[in-house]
C-alpha positions as CSV (number, residue, x, y, z in Angstrom):
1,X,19.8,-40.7,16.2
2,X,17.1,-40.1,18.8
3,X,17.7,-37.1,19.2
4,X,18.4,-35.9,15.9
5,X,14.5,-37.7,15.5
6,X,13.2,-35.2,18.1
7,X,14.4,-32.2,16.5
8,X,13.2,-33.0,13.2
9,X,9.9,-33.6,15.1
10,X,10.1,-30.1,16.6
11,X,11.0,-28.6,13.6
12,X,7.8,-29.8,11.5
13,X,5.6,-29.2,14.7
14,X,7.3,-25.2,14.3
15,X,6.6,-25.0,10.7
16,X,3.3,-26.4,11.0
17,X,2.0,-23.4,13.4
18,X,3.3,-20.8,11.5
19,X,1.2,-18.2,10.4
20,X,1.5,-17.0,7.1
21,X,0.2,-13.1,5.0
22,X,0.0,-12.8,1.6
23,X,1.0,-9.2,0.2
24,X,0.0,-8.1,-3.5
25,X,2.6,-7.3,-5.6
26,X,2.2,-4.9,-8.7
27,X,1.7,-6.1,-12.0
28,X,3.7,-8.5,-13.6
29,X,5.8,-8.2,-16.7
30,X,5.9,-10.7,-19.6
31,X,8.6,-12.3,-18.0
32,X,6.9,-12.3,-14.1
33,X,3.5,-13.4,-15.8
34,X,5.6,-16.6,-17.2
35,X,6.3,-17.6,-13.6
36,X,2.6,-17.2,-12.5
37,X,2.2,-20.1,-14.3
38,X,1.3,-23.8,-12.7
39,X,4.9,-25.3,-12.8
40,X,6.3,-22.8,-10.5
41,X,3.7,-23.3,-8.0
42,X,2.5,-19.7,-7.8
43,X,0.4,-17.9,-5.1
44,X,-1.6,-15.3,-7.2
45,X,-5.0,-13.3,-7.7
46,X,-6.5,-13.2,-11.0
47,X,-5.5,-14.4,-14.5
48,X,-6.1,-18.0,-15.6
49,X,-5.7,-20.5,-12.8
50,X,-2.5,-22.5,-12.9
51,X,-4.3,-26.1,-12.2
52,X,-1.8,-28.1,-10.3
53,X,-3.2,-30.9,-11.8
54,X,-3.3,-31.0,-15.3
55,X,-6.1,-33.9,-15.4
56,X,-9.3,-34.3,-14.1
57,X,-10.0,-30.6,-13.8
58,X,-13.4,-30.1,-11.9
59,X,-16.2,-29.9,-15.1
60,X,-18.8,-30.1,-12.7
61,X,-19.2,-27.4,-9.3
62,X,-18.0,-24.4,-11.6
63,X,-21.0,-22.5,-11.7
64,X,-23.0,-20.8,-9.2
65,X,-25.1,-22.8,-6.9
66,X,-27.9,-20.1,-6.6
67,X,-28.0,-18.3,-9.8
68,X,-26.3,-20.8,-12.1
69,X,-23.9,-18.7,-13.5
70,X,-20.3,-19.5,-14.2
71,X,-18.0,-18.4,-11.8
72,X,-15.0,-16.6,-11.8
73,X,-11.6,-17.7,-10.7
74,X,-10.3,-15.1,-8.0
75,X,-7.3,-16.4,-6.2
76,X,-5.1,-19.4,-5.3
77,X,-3.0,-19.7,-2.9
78,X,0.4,-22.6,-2.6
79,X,-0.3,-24.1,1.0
80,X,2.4,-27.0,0.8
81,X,1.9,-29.3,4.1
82,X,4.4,-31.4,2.8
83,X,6.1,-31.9,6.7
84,X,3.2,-33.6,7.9
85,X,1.7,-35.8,4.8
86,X,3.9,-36.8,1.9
87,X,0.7,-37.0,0.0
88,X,0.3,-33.0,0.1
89,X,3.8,-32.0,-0.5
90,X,2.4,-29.6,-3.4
91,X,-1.2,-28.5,-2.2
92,X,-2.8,-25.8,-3.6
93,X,-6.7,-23.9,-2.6
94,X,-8.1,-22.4,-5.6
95,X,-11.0,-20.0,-4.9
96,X,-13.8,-19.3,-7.5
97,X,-16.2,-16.2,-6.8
98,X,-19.9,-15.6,-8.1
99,X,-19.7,-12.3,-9.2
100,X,-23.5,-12.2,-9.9
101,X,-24.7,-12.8,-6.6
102,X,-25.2,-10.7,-3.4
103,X,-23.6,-11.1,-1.3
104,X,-21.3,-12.8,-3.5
105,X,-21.2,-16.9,-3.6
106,X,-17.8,-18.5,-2.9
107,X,-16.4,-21.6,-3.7
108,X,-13.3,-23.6,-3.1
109,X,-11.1,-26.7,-4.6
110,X,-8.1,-28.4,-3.0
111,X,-5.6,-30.6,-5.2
112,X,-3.0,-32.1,-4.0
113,X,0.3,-34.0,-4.6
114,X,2.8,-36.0,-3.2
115,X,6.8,-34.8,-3.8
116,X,7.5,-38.0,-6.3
117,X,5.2,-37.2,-9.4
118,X,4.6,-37.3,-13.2
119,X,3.6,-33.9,-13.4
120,X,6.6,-32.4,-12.1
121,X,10.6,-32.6,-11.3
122,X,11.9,-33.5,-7.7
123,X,13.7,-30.4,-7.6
124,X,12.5,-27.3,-7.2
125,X,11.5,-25.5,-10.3
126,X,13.9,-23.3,-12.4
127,X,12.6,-20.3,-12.9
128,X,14.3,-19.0,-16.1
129,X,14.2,-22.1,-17.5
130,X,10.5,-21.9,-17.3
131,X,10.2,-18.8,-18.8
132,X,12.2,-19.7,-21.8
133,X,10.4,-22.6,-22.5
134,X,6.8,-21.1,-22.4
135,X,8.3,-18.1,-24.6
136,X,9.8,-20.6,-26.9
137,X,6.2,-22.3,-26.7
138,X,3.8,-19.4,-27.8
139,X,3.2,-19.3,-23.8
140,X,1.0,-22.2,-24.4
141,X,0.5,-25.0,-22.2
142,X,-0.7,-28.0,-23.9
143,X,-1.6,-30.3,-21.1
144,X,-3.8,-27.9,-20.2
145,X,-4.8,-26.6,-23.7
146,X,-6.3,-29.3,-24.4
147,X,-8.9,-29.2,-21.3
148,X,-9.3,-25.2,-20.8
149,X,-10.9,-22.1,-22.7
150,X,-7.6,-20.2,-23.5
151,X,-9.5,-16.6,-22.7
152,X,-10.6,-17.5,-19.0
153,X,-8.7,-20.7,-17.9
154,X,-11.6,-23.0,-16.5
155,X,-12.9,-26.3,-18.4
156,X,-15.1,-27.0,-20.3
157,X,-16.6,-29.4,-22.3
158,X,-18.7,-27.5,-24.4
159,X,-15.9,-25.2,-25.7
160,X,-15.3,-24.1,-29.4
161,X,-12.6,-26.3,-30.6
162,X,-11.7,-23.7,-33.5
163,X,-11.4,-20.6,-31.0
164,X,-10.8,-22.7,-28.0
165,X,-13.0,-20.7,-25.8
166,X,-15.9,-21.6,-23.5
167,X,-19.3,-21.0,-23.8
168,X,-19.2,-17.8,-21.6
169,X,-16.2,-16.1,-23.6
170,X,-18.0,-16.9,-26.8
171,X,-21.2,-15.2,-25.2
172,X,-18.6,-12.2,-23.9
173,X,-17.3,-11.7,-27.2
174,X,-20.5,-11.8,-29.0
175,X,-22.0,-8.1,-26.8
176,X,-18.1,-6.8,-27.1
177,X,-16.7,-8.2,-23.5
178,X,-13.8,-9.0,-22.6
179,X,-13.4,-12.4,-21.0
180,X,-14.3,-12.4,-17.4
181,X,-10.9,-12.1,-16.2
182,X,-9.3,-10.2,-13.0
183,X,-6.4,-8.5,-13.4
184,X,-3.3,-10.6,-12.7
185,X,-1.1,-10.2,-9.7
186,X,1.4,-12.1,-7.5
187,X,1.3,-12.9,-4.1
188,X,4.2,-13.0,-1.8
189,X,4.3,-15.4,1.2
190,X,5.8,-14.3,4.6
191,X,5.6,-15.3,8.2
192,X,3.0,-13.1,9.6
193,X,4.3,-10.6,12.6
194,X,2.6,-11.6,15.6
195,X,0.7,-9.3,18.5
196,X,2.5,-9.9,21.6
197,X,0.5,-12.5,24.3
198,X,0.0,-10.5,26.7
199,X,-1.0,-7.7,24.8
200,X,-3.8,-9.6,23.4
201,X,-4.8,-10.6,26.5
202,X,-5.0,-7.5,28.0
203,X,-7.6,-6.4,25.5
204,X,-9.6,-9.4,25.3
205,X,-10.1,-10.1,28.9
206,X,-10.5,-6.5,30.6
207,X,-11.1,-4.7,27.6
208,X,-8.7,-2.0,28.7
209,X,-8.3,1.0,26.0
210,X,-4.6,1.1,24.4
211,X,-4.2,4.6,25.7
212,X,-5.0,3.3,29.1
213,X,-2.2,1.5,29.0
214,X,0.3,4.7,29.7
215,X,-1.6,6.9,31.6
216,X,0.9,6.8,34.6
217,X,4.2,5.6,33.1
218,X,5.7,9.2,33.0
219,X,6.9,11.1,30.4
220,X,5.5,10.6,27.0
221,X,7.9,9.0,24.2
222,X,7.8,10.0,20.7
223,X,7.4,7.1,18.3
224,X,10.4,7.1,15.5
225,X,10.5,5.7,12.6
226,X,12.9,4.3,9.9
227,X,12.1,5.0,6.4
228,X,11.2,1.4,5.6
229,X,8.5,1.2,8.6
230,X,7.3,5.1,8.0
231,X,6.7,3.6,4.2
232,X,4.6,0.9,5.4
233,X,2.6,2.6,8.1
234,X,1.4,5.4,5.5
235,X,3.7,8.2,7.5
236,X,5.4,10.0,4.3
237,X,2.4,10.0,2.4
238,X,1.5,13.4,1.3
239,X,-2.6,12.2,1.3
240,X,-3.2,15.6,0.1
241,X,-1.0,15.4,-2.8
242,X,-2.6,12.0,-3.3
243,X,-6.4,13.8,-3.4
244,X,-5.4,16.2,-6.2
245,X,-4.1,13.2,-8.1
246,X,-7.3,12.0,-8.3
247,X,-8.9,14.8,-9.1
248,X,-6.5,15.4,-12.4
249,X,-7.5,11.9,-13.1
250,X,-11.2,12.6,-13.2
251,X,-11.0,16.0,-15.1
252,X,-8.6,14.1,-17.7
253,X,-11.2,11.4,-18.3
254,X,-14.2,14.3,-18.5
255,X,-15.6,13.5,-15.2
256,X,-19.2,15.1,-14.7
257,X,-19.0,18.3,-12.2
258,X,-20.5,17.0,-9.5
259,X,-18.1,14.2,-9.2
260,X,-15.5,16.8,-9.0
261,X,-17.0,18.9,-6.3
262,X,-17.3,15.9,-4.0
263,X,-13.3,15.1,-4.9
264,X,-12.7,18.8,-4.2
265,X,-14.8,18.6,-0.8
266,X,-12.6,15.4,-0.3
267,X,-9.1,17.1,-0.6
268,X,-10.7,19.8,2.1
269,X,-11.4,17.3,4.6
270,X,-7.8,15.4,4.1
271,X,-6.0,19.1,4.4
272,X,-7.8,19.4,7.2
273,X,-7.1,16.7,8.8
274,X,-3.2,17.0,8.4
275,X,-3.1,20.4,8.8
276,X,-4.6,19.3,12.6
277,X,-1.6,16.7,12.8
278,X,-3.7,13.7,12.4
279,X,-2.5,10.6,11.1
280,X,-4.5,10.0,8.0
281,X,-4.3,6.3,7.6
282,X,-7.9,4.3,7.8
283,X,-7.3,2.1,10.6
284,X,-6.4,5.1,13.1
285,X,-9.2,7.5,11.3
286,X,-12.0,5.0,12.2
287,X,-10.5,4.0,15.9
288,X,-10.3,7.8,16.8
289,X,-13.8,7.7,15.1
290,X,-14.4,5.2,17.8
291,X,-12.5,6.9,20.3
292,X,-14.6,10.5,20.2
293,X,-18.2,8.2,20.1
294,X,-16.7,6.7,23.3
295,X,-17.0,3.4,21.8
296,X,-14.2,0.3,21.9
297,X,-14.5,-2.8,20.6
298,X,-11.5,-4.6,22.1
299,X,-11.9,-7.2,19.1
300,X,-11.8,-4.6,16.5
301,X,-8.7,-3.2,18.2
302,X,-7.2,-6.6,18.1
303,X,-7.9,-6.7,14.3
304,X,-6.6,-3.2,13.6
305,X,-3.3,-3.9,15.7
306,X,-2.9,-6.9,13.3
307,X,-3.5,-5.4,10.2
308,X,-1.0,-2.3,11.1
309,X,1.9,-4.3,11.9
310,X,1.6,-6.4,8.5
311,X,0.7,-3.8,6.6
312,X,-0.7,-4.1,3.7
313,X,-1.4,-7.9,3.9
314,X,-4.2,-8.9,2.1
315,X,-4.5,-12.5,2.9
316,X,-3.9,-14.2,6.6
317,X,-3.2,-18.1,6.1
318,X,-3.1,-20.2,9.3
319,X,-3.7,-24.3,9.0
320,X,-5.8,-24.9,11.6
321,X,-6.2,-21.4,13.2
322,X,-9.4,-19.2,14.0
323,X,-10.9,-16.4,12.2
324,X,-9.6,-12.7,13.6
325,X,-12.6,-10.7,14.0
């Protein structure tokens, strides 16, 4: 029994260091928007914010502490640290944003729950289930209904009861706005792929240059990759391709001249660039940037080596952890 005690020990201590990405996922469908929703305990950007709590919702620290505007709801993210305090076996940061402000004003609410609750089922949450019974119910929540502006998802105690909005939708709709909502998108939690030790070390402690780092090893090796990693590390992109795209766009919605001339003087610089071999990607643009200045930042190096091998995070989670410069 001891040392089944230990291992469970060792097991929570492993789970508690693990460091977590968050990758964007395209935009949801009726169904996928369903499961956004606060019962499945979803990591997402934009949208309405699925309140774990469906009481007490914070009436008061939603507005901007400098300008006094409302602010908007941005993110939240499922952080469950459910291993080390029963208390916070659903635990969710919601992030709000001051999109008047600059730079912009952030702010940021924890709620938290233990496993055993009124809110929700013991068991983990069944997905179509969920979906049926929101479709079934108009996709309306009334627990939260009751305390939220329908259009933008944050209390308020001032709303309209006939329209159900806030304040700030109401003010929206009156100059021909819509609601101040960011587009709606999943994220997708992952362990994050980790630089090696003494790779790290190497650049934080004698600053020595990547390249460096074969000079003297031989014969150079040619990387290869699959079609999964060449995907993620931008090498079957046709960027040129990808520059005339946006060209058609502009002409298509009547884009003034001038804004096509720079597009077009864009495209030349990206055929030039692969037509010299180059890899086109924006982390290796700016480090040969670097490189040709005769600059290295061994920090930013650090940062770009993380970003390339869990490409295209967009968030990096770590309880406890440090910023990466």
């Amino acid at each position: 029994e001891e040392e089944e005690e230990e291992e469970e020990e060792e097991d929570e201590d492993d789970e508690a260091d693990v460091e977590m990405v968050n990758y964007l996922e395209d935009m949801p469908t009726e169904h996928e928007r369903r499961l956004l929703t606060r019962r499945m305990f979803p990591s997402k950007v934009g949208g309405k914010p699925a309140w774990l709590i469906p009481v007490n919702l914070p009436l008061e620290g939603l507005t901007c502490s400098s300008c006094g505007r409302p602010l908007r709801f941005l993110l939240q993210i499922y952080a469950s640290r459910g291993w080390e305090r029963n208390t916070a076996f659903h635990r969710v940061l919601h992030v709000f944003v001051c999109t008047s402000c600059q730079p912009n004003k952030v702010r940021i609410f924890r709620a938290q729950l233990a496993r055993q609750t009124d809110f929700y089922s013991h068991e983990p949450p069944d997905a179509d289930r969920i979906a049926q019974s929101l479709e079934a119910a108009g996709d309306k929540d009334e627990e939260l209904d009751r305390l939220c502006c329908r259009s933008c998802g944050l209390p308020d105690p001032s709303r309209d009861w006939q329209t159900g909005r806030c304040a700030e939708c109401r003010r929206l709709e009156r100059i021909c706005e819509h609601p101040a909502v960011f587009q709606e998108r999943e994220l997708t939690t992952s362990a994050a792929v980790l630089l090696e030790e003494d790779e790290e070390d190497a650049d934080d402690e004698t600053g020595t240059k990547p390249e460096d780092k074969s000079k003297g090893k031989g014969e150079e090796i040619e990387e290869v990759f699959t079609t999964g990693a060449a995907n993620a590390l931008g090498k079957d992109r046709d960027f040129v391709a990808e520059a005339e795209g946006v060209m058609a766009a502009a002409r298509a919605k009547g884009a003034s001249e001038e804004v096509i001339q720079k597009l077009a003087a864009y495209r030349e610089r990206v055929r030039e660039g692969v037509e010299a071999g180059e890899d086109m990607t924006e982390l290796n643009a700016f480090d040969q940037f670097s490189k040709e200045r005769g600059e290295y930042d061994a920090a930013f190096s650090k940062f770009n080596r993380y970003a390339t091998a869990n490409m295209p995070h967009v968030i990096r989670y770590k309880y406890g952890g440090e910023p990466l410069w």
